[in-house]
Chimera marker file (.cmm) of the C-alpha trace (Angstrom):
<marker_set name="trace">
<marker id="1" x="-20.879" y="-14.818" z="-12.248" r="1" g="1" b="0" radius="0.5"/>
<marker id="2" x="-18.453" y="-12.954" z="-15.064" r="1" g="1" b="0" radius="0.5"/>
<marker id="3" x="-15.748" y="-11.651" z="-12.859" r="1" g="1" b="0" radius="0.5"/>
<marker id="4" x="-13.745" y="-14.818" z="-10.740" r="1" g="1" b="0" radius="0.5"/>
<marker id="5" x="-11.109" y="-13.261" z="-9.561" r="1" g="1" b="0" radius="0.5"/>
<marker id="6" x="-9.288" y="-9.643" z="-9.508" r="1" g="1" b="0" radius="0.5"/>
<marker id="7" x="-6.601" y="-7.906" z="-8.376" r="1" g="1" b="0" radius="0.5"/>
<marker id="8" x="-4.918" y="-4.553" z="-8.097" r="1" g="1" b="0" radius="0.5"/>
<marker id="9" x="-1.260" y="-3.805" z="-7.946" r="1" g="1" b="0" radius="0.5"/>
<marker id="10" x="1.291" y="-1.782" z="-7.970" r="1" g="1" b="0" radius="0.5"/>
<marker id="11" x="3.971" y="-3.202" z="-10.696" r="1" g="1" b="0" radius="0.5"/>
<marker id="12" x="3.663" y="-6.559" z="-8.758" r="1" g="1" b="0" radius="0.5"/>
<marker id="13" x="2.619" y="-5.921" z="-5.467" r="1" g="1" b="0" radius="0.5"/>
<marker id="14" x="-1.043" y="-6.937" z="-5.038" r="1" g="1" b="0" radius="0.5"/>
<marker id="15" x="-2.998" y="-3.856" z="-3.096" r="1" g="1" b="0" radius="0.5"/>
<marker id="16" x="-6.154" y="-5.533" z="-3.226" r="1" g="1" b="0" radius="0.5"/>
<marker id="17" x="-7.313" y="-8.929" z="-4.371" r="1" g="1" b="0" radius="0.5"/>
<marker id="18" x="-11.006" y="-10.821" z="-4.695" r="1" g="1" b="0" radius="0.5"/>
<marker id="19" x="-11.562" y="-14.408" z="-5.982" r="1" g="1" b="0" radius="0.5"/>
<marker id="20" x="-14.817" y="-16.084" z="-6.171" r="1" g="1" b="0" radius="0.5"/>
<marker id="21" x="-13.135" y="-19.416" z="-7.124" r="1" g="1" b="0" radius="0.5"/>
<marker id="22" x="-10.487" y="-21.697" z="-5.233" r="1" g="1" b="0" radius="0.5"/>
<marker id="23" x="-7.317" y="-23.183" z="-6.539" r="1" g="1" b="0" radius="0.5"/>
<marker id="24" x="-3.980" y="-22.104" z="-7.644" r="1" g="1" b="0" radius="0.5"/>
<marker id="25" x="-6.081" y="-18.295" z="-9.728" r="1" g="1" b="0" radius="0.5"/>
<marker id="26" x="-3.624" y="-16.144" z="-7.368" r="1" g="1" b="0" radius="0.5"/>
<marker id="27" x="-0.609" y="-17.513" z="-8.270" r="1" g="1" b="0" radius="0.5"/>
<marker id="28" x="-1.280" y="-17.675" z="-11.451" r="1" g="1" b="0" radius="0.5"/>
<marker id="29" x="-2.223" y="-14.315" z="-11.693" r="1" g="1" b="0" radius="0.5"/>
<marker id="30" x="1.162" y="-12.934" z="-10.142" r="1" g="1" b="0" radius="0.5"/>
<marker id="31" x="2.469" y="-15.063" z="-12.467" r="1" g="1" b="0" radius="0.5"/>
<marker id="32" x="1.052" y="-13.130" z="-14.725" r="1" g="1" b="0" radius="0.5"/>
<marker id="33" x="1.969" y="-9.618" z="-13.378" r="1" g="1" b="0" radius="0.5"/>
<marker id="34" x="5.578" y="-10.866" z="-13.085" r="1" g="1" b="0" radius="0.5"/>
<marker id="35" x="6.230" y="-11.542" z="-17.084" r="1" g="1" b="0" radius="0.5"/>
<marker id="36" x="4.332" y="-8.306" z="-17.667" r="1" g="1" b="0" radius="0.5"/>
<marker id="37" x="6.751" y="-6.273" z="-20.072" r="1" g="1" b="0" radius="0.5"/>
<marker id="38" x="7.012" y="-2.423" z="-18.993" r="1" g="1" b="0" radius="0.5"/>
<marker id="39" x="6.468" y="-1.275" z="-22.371" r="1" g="1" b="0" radius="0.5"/>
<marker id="40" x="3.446" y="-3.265" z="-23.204" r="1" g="1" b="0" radius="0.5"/>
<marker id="41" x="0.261" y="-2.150" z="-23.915" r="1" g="1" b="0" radius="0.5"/>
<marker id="42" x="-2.080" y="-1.005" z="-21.676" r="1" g="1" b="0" radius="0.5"/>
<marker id="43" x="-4.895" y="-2.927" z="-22.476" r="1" g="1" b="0" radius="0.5"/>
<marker id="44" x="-4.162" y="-6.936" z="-22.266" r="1" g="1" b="0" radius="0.5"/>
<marker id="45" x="-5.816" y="-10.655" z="-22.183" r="1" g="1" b="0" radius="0.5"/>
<marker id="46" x="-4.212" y="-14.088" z="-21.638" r="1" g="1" b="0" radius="0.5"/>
<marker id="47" x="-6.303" y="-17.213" z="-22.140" r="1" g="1" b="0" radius="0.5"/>
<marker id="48" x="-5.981" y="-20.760" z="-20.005" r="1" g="1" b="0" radius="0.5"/>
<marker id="49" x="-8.058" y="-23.249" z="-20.022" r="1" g="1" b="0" radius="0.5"/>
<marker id="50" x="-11.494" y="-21.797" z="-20.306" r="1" g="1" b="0" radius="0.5"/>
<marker id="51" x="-10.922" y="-18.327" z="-18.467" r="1" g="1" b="0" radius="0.5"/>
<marker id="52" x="-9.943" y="-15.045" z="-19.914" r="1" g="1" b="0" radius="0.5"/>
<marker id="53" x="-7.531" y="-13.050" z="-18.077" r="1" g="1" b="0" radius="0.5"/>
<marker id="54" x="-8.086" y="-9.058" z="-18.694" r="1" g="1" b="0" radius="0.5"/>
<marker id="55" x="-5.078" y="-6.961" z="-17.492" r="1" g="1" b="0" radius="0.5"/>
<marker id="56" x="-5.984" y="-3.112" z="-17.606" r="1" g="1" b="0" radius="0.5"/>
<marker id="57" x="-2.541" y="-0.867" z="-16.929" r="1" g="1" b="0" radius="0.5"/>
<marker id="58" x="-2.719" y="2.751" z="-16.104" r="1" g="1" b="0" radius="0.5"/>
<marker id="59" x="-0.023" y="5.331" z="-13.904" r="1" g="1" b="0" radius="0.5"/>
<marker id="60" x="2.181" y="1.823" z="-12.965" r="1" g="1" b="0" radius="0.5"/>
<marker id="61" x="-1.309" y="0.182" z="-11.408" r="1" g="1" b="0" radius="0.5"/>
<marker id="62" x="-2.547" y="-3.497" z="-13.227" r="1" g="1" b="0" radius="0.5"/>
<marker id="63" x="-5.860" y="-3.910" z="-12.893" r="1" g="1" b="0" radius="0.5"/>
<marker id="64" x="-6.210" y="-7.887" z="-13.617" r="1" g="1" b="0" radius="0.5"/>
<marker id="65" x="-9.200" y="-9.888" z="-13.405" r="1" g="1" b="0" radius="0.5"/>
<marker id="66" x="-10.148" y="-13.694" z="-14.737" r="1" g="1" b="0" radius="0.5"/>
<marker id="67" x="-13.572" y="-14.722" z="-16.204" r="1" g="1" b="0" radius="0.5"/>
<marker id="68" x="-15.120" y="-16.878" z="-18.018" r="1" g="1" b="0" radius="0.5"/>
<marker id="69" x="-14.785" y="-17.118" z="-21.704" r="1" g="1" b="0" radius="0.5"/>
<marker id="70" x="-18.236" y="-16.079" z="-22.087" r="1" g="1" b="0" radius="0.5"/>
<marker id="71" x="-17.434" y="-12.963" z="-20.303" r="1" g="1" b="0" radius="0.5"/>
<marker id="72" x="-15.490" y="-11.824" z="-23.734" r="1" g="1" b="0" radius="0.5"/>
<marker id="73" x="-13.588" y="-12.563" z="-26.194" r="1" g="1" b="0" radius="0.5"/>
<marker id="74" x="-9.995" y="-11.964" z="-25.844" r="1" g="1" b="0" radius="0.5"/>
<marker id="75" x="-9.213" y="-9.639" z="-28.525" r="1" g="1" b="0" radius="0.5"/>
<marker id="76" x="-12.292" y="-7.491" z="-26.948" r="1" g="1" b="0" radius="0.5"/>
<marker id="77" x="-13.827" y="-7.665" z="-23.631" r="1" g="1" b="0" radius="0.5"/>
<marker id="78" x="-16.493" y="-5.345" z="-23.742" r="1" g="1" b="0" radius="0.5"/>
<marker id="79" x="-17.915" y="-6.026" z="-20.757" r="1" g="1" b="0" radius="0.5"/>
<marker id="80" x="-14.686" y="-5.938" z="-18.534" r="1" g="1" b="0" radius="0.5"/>
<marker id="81" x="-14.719" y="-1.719" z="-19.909" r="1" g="1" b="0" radius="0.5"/>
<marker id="82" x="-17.159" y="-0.629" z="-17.669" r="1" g="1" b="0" radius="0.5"/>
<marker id="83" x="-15.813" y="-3.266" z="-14.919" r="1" g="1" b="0" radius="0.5"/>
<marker id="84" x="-12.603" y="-1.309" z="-14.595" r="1" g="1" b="0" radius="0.5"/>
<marker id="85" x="-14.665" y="2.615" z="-14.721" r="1" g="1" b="0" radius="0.5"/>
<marker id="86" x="-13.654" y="2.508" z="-11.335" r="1" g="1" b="0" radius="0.5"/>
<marker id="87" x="-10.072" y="2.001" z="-11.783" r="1" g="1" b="0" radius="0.5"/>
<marker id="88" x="-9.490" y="6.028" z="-11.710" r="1" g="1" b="0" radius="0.5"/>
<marker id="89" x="-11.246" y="5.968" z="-8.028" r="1" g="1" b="0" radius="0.5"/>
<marker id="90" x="-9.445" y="3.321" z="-7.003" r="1" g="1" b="0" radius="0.5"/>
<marker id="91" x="-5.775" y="4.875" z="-8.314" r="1" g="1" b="0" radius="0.5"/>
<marker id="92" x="-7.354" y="7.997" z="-5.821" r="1" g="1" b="0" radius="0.5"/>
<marker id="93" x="-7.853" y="5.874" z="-3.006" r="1" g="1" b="0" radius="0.5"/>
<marker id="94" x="-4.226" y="4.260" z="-2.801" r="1" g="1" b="0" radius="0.5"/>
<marker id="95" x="-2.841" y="7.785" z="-3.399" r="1" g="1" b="0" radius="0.5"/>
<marker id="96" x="-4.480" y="9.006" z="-0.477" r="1" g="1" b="0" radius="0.5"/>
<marker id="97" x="-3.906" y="5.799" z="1.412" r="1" g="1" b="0" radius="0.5"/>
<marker id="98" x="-0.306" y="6.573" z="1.125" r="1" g="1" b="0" radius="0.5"/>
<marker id="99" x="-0.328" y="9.779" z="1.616" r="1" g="1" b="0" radius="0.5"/>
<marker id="100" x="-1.713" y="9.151" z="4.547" r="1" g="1" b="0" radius="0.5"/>
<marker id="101" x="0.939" y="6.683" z="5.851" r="1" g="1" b="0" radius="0.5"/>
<marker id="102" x="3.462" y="9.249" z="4.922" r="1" g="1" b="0" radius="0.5"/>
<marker id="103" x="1.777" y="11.830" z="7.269" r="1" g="1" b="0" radius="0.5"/>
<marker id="104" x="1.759" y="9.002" z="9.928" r="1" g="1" b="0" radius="0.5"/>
<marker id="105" x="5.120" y="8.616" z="9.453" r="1" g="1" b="0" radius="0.5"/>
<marker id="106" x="5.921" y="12.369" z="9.815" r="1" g="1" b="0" radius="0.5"/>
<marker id="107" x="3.543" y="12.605" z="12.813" r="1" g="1" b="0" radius="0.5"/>
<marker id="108" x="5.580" y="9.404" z="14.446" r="1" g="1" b="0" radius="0.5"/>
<marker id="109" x="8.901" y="11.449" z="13.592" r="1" g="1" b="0" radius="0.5"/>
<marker id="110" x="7.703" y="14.351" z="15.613" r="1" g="1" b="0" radius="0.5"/>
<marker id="111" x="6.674" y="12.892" z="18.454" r="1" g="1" b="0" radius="0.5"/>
<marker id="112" x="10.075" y="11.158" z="19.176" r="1" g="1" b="0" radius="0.5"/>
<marker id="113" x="11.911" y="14.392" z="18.725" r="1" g="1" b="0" radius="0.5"/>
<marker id="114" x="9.283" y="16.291" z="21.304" r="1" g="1" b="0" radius="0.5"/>
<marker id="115" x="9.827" y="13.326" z="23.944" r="1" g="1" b="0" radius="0.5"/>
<marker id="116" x="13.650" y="13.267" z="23.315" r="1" g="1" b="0" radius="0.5"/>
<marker id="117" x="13.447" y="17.006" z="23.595" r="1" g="1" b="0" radius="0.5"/>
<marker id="118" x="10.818" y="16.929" z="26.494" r="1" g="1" b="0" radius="0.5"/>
<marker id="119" x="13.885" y="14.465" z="28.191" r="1" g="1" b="0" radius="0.5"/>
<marker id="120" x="16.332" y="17.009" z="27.474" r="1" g="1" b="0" radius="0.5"/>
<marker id="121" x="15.309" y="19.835" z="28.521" r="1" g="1" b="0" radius="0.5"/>
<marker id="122" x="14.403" y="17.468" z="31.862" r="1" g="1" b="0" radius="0.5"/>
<marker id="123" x="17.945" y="16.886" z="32.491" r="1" g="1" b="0" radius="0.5"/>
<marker id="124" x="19.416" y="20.000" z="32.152" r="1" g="1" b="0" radius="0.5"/>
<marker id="125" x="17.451" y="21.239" z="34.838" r="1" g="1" b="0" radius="0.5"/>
<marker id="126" x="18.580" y="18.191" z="37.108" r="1" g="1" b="0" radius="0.5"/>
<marker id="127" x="22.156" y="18.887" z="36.360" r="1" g="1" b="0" radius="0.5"/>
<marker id="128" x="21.819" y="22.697" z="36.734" r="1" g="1" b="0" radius="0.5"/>
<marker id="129" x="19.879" y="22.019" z="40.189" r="1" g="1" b="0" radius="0.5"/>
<marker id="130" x="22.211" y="19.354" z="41.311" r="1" g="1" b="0" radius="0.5"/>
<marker id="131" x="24.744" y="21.791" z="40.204" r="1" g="1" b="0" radius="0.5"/>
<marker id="132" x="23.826" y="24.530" z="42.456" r="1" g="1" b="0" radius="0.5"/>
<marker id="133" x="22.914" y="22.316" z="45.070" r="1" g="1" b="0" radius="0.5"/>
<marker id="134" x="26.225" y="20.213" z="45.769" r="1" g="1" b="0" radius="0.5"/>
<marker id="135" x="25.675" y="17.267" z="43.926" r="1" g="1" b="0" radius="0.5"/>
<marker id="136" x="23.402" y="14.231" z="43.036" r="1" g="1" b="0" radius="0.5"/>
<marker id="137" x="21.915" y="13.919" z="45.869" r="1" g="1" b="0" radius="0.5"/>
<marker id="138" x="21.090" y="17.479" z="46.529" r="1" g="1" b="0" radius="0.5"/>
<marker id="139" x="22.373" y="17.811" z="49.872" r="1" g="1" b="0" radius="0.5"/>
<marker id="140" x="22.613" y="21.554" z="50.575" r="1" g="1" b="0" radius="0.5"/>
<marker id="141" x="18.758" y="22.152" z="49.172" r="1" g="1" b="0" radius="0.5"/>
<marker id="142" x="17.361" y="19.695" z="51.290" r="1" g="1" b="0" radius="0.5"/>
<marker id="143" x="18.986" y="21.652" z="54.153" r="1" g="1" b="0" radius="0.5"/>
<marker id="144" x="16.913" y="24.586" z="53.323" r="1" g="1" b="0" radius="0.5"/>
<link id1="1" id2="2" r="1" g="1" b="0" radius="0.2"/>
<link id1="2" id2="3" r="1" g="1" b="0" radius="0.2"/>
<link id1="3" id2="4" r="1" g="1" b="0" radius="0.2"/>
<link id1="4" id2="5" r="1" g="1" b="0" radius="0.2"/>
<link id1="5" id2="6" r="1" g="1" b="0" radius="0.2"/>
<link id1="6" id2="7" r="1" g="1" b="0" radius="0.2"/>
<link id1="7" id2="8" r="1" g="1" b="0" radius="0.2"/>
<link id1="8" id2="9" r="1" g="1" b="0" radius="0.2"/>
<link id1="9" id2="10" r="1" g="1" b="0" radius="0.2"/>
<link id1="10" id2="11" r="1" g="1" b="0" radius="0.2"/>
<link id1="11" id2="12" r="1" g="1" b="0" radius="0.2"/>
<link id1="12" id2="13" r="1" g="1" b="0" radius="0.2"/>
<link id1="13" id2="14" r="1" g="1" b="0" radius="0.2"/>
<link id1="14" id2="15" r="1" g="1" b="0" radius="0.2"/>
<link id1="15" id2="16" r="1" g="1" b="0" radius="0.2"/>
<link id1="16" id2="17" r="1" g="1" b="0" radius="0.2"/>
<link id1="17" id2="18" r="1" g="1" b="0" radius="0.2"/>
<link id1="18" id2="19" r="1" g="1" b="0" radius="0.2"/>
<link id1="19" id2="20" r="1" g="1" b="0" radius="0.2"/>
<link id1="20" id2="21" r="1" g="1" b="0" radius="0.2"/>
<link id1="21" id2="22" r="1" g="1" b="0" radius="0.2"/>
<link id1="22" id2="23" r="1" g="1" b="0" radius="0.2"/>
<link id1="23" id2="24" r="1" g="1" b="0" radius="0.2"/>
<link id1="24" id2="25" r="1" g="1" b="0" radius="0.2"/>
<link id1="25" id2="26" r="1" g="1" b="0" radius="0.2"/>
<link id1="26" id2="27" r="1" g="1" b="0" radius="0.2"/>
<link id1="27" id2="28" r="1" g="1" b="0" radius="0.2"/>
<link id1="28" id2="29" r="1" g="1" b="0" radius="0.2"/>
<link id1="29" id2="30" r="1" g="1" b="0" radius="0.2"/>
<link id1="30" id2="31" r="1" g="1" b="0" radius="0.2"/>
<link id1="31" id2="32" r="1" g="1" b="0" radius="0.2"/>
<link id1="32" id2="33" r="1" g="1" b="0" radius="0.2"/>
<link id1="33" id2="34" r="1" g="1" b="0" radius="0.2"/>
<link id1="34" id2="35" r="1" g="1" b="0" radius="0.2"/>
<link id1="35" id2="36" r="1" g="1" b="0" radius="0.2"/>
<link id1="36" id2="37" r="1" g="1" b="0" radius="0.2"/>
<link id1="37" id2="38" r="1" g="1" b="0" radius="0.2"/>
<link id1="38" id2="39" r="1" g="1" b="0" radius="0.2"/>
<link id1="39" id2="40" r="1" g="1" b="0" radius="0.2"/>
<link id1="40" id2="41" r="1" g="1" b="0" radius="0.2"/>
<link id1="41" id2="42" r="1" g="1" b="0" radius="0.2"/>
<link id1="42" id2="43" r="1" g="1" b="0" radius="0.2"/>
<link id1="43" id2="44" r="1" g="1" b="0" radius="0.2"/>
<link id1="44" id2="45" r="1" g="1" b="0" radius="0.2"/>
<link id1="45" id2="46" r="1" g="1" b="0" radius="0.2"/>
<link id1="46" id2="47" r="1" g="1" b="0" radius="0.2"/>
<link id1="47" id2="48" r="1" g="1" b="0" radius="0.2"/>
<link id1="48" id2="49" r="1" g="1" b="0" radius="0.2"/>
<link id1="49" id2="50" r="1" g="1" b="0" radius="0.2"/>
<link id1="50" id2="51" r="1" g="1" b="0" radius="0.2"/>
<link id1="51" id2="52" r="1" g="1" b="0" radius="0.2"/>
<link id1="52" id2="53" r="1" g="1" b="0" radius="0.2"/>
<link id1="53" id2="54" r="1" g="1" b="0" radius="0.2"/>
<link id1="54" id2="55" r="1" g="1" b="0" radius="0.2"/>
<link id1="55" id2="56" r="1" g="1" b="0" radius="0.2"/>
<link id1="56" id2="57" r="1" g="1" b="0" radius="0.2"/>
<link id1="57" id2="58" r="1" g="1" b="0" radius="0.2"/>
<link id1="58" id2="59" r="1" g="1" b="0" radius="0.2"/>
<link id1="59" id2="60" r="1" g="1" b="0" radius="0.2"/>
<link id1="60" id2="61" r="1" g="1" b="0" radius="0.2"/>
<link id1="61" id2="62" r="1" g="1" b="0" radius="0.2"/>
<link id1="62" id2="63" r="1" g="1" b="0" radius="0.2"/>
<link id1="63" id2="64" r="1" g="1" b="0" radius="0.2"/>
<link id1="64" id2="65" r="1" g="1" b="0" radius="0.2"/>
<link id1="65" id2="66" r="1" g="1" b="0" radius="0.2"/>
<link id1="66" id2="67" r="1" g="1" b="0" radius="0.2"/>
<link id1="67" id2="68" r="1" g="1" b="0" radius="0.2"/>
<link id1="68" id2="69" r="1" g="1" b="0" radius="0.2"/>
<link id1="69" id2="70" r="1" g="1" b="0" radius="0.2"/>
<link id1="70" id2="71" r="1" g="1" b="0" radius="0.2"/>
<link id1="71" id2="72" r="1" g="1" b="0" radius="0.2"/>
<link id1="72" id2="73" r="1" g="1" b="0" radius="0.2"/>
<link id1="73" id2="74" r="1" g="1" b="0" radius="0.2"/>
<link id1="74" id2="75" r="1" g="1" b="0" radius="0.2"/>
<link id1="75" id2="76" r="1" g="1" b="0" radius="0.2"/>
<link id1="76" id2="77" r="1" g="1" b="0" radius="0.2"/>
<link id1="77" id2="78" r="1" g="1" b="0" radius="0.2"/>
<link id1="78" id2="79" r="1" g="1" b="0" radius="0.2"/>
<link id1="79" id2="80" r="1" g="1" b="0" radius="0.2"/>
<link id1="80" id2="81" r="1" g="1" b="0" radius="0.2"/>
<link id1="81" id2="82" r="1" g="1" b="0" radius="0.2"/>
<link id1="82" id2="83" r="1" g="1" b="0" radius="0.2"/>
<link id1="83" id2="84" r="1" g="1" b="0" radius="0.2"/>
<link id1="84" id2="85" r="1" g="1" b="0" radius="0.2"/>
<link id1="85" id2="86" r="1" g="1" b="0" radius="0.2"/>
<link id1="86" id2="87" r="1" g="1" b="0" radius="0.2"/>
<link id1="87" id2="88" r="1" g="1" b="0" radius="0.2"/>
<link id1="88" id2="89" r="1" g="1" b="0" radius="0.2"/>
<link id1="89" id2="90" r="1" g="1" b="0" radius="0.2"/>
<link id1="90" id2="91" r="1" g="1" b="0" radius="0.2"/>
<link id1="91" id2="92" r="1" g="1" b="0" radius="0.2"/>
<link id1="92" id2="93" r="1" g="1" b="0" radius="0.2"/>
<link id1="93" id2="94" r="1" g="1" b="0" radius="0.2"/>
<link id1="94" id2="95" r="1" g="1" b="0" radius="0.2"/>
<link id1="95" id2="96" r="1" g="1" b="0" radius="0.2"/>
<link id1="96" id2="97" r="1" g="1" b="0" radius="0.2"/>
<link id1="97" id2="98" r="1" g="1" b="0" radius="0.2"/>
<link id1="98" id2="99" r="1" g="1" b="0" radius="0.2"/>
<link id1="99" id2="100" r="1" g="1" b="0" radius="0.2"/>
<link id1="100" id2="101" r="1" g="1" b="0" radius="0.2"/>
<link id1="101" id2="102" r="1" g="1" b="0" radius="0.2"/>
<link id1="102" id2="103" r="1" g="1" b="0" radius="0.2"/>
<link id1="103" id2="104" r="1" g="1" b="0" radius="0.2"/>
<link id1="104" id2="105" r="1" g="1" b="0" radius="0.2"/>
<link id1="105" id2="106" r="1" g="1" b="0" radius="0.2"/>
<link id1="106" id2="107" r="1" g="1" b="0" radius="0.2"/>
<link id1="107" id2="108" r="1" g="1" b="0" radius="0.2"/>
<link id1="108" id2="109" r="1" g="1" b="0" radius="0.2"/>
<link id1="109" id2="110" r="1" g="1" b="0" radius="0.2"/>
<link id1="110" id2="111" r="1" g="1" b="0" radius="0.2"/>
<link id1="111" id2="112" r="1" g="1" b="0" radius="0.2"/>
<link id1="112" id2="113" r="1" g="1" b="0" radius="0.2"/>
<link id1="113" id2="114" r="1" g="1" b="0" radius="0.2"/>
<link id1="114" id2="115" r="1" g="1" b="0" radius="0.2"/>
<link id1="115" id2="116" r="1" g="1" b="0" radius="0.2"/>
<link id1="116" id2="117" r="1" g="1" b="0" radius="0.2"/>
<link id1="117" id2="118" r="1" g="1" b="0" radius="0.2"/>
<link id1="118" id2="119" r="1" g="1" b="0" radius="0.2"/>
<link id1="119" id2="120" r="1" g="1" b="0" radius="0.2"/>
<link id1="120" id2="121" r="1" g="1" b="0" radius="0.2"/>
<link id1="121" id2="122" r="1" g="1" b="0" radius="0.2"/>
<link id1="122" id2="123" r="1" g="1" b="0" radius="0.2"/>
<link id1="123" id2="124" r="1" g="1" b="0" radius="0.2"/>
<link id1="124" id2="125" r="1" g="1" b="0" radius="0.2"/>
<link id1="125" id2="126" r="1" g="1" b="0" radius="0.2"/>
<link id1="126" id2="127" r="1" g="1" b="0" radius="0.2"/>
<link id1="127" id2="128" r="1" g="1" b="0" radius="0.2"/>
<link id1="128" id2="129" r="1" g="1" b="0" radius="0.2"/>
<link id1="129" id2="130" r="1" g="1" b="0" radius="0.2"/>
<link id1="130" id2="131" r="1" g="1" b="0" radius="0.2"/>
<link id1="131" id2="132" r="1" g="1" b="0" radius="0.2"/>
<link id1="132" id2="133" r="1" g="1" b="0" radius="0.2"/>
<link id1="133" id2="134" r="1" g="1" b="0" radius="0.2"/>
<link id1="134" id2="135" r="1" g="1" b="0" radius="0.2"/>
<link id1="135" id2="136" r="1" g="1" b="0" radius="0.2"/>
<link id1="136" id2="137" r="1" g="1" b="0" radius="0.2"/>
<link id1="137" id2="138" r="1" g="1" b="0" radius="0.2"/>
<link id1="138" id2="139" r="1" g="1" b="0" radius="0.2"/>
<link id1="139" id2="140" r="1" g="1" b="0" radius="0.2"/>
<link id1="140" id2="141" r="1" g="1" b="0" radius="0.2"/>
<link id1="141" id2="142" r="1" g="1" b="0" radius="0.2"/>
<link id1="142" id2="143" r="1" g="1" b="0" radius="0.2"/>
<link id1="143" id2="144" r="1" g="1" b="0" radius="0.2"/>
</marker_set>
């Protein structure tokens, strides 16, 4: 197996993670996304030990992933290029994914302010009708 362990996040919060391996690859890897500079390149690889870890940056996403030193060198992974083709679909995908939790949010928003308006409109009737009916209680309507 090339590909041990990847991740996808935003600056440095992980959106999606896979690891083939067990140990300590995770923290190492946030590690990792932590010392990133802003201004450095898009394309990057850190060796330790024998692994390889490919960092891929594009629109504030880091694509990272650890392999094997097999997998490719670090100057050039060649392999790892058509590994992260997908990257574009994934950027899509957490896009829509929060778009979508912002339209949840709206939708949530909404429905409070129809249920406190639904409960308004409730209690001005009560008051008018308690109004025009002697009180709380409603003693002159149920007279009628």
């Amino acid at each position: 197996m090339a590909i041990l362990y990847a991740v996808v996040a935003r600056q440095t919060l992980v959106l999606a993670e896979f690891s083939a391996v067990s140990g300590n690859v995770g923290a190492i890897a946030r590690r990792i996304l932590e010392n990133l500079a802003q201004d450095s390149g898009s394309r990057l690889c850190f060796s330790q030990d024998r692994y390889i870890f490919h960092v891929l940056r594009s629109d504030g996403i880091n694509f990272l992933c650890m392999a094997n030193e097999t997998f490719g060198s670090v100057s050039e992974p060649p392999a790892l290029v058509s590994h992260f083709a997908i990257h574009t679909i994934m950027v899509d995908n957490i896009d829509k994914i929060l778009d979508r939790s912002d339209r949840l949010a709206l939708l949530v928003d909404k429905t409070a302010t129809i249920a406190v308006l639904t409960l308004s409109i409730i209690l001005l009737l009560y008051i008018i009708v308690a109004a025009r009916c002697g009180g709380i209680t409603l003693p002159s309507c149920r007279s009628r």
